[in-house]
N, C-alpha and C positions, 0 to 999 in steps of 0.2 A: 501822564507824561506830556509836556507839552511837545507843542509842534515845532517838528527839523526843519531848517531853512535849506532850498537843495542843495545848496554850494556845502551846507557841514557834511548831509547826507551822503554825500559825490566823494567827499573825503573819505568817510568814516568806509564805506561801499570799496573804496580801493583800498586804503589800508587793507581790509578782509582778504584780497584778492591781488595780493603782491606778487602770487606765484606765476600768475595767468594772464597778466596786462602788461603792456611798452612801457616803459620809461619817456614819459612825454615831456620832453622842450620847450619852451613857448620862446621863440624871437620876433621882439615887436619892434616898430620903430617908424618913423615917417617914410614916404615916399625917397625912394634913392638915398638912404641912411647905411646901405652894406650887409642888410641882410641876406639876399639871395647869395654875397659872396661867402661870409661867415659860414653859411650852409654848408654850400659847395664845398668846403673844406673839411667840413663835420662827415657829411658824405663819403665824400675820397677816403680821410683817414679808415674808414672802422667797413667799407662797402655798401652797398647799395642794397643787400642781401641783407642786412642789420638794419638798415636806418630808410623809416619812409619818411617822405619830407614831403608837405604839401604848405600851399600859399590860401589863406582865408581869403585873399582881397578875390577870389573866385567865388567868392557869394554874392559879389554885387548884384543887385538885381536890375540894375539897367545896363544895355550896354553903351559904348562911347557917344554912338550917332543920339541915341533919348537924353543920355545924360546933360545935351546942350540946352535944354530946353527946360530943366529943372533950376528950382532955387538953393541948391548944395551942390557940392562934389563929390567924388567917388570919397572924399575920408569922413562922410556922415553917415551916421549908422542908420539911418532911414533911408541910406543908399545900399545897404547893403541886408541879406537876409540872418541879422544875429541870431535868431531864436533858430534856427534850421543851424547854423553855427555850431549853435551851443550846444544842439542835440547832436552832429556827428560827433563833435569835442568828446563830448560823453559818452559813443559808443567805441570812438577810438580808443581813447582812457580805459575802458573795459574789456579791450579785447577782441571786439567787432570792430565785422569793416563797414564800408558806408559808401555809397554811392554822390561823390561829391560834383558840386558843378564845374564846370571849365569857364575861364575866362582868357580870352586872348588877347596878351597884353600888345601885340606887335599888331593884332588888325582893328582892337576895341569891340570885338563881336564874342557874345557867349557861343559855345559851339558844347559837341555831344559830351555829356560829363561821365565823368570816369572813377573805376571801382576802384578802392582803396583800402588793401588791407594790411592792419599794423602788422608793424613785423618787432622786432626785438626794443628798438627804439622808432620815435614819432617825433621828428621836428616840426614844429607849426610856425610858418612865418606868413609876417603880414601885417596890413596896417591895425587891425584890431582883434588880433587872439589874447587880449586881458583887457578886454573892455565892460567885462562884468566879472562878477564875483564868481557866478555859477563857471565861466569860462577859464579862470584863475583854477579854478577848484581840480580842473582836468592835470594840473599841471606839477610836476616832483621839480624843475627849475625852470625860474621864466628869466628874461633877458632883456632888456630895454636897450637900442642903440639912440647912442645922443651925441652926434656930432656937431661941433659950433655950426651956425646958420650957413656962414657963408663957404662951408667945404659943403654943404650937403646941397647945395643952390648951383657950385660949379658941378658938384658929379650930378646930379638930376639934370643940369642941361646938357652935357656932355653925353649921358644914354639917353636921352630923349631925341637929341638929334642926330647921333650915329645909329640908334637903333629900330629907334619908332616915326622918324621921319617928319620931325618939329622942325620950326626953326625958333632959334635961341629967342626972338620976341615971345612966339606963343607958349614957353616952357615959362618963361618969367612972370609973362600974364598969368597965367594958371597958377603960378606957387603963388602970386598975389593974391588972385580970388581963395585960393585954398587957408592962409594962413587963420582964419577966425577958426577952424574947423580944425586946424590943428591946433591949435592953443586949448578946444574946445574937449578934444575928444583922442586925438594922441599922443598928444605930452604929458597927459594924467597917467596914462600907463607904467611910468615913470616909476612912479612912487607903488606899483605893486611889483616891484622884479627886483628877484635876488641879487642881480649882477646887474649894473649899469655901466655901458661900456661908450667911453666918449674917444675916437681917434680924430687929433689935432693939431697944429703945432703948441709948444710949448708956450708959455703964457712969460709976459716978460723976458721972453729971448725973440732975437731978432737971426735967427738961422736963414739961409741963405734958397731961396721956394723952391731949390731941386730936394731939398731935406724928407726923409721920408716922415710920415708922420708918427707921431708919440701914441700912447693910450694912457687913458688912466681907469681903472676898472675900480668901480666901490664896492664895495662885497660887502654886505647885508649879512648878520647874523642868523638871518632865517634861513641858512641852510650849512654844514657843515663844511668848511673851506679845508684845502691841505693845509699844513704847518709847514711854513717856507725859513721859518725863524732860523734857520741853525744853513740855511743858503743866503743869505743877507749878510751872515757874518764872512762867508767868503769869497766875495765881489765887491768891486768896484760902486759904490751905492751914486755915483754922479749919473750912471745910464742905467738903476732902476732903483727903487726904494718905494719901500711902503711905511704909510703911517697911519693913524689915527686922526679922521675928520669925520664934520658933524652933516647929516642929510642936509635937505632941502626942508625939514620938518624940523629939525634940530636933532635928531638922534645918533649916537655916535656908531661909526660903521671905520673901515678899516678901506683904503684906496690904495692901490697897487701903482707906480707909476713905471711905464716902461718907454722909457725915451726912444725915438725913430735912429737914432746913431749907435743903440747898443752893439759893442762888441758882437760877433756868432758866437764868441768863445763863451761867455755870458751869459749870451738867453740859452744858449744849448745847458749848461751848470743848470738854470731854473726849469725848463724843460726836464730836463733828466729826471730832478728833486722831486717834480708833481707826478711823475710816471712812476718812479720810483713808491710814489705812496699809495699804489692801487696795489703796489706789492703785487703783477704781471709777469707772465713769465714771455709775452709776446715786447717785439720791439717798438721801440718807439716809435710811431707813423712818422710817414717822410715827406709826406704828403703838404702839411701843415703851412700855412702863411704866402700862398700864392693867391699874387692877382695876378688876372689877365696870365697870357702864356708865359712870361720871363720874370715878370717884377716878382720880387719877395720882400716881406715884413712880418720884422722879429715880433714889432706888436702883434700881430694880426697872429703869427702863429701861438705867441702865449696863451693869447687868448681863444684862441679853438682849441688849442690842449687843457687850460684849466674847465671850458665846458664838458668836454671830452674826459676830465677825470669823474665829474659831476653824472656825467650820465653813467660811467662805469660803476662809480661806487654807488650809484644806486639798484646795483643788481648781486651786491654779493651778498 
């Protein structure tokens, strides 16, 4: 018999043991792309008691004050420890816990690392949880965020200087130094995630900048999607509609649009249809499409609820 490469093995290893492992996530994405918010919602809906969520970029191995002094950033994998990664990825994917490192994003200092153990479901975010094969292979849905450049430039300056105490020069500098690194190492990520989720404004409309933003999600055949077909025929298709377009590879996939003006009446219809298909006898979370303490988006909630049927229907 020839020789398993580990990422089949890692596969083959949880298939066997579907009974006794989490349901693991991967949400990837650049720096200030919306993932710790995405979480948070994933979180809230289903509890904290279900869903452990932790961030990879706590493996880096240097902290902020050394990293000045190095020829990369925090988004090169020789900044960070993958293979220690890859190994907790694997014991979390099987059911052990792991003693993961801490990184403090608000002082840039490692400090005491902390015990982690999965619980029902395991979200992994961060700048590099599918940045190898072996690290894919931990994963039942993975998630790429891809926002246009210059919404993820305004929200990365905007947390960097209300929260970690930049000012909007050195946020700029840094996304500058950083971008060879992201072109390099996480925009490829891209192209391994079931779900790629870009929120925007609309392309060719010229909407007014209090407009909330759109999303458009591609949905990859490599994982079993709900059947919305028979909700499409009764809405309004100008504030959502899906069709059929082709990747970045040329491969044909299926893109969901959900414009930032949809009706509630509307996305609550699509909402309903994706709950409705876990076939649950619990209600729909209410929790869904909050940012910050007041704002809400219809996009933002679709899409934690279409992850949210994703991670369900992977345990019945």
């Amino acid at each position: 018999m020839g020789c398993v490469v580990p990422d089949k093995l890692l596969r083959m290893e949880r298939a066997g043991s579907s009974s006794s492992r989490p349901v693991m996530l991967a949400i990837a994405g650049d720096s200030a792309a919306g993932k710790t918010t995405l979480t948070k919602g994933l979180v809230e809906a289903l509890g904290a008691h279900r869903i452990t969520s932790l961030c990879v970029d706590d493996y880096h191995r240097y902290d902020r004050q050394e990293r000045k002094g190095l020829p990369f950033t925090a988004l090169h994998p020789d900044c960070n420890y993958v293979q220690i990664m890859e190994q907790h990825l694997q014991l979390l994917a099987t059911g052990q816990p792991v003693l993961k490192p801490v990184y403090d994003h608000d002082t840039g200092q490692l400090t005491r690392p902390e015990l982690i153990e999965p619980t029902e479901f395991v979200i992994v975010e961060g700048l590099l949880p599918l940045h190898t094969r072996l690290a894919q292979a931990c994963f039942d849905i993975t998630v790429y965020l891809d926002p246009p450049e210059h919404i993820r430039r305004d929200w990365k300056v905007k947390r960097d200087t209300t929260k970690r105490g930049y000012t909007p020069e050195q946020v700029l500098a840094e996304l500058d130094k950083r971008e060879p690194e992201s072109e390099a190492f996480i925009r490829p990520q891209r192209s391994a995630a079931d779900i790629v989720v870009r929120f925007g404004p609309i392309e060719q409309r010229h909407d007014p900048p209090e407009t909330p933003l759109s999303a458009e999600l591609i949905l990859r055949p490599t994982i079993r999607h709900p059947d919305l077909e028979h909700v499409f025929r009764e809405i309004d298709r100008r504030g959502m509609h899906r069709k059929m377009v082709r990747d970045e590879v040329g491969r044909p996939v299926d893109a969901l649009h959900i414009h930032g003006y949809v009706p509630r009446e509307e996305s609550q219809l699509l909402e309903k249809a994706i709950w409705a298909e876990l076939d649950t006898e619990t209600e729909l979370p209410s929790s869904l499409g909050h940012i910050g303490d007041s704002a809400r988006s219809e996009p933002l909630a679709i899409t934690q609820l279409l992850l949210l049927y994703h991670m369900l229907d992977s345990v019945r």
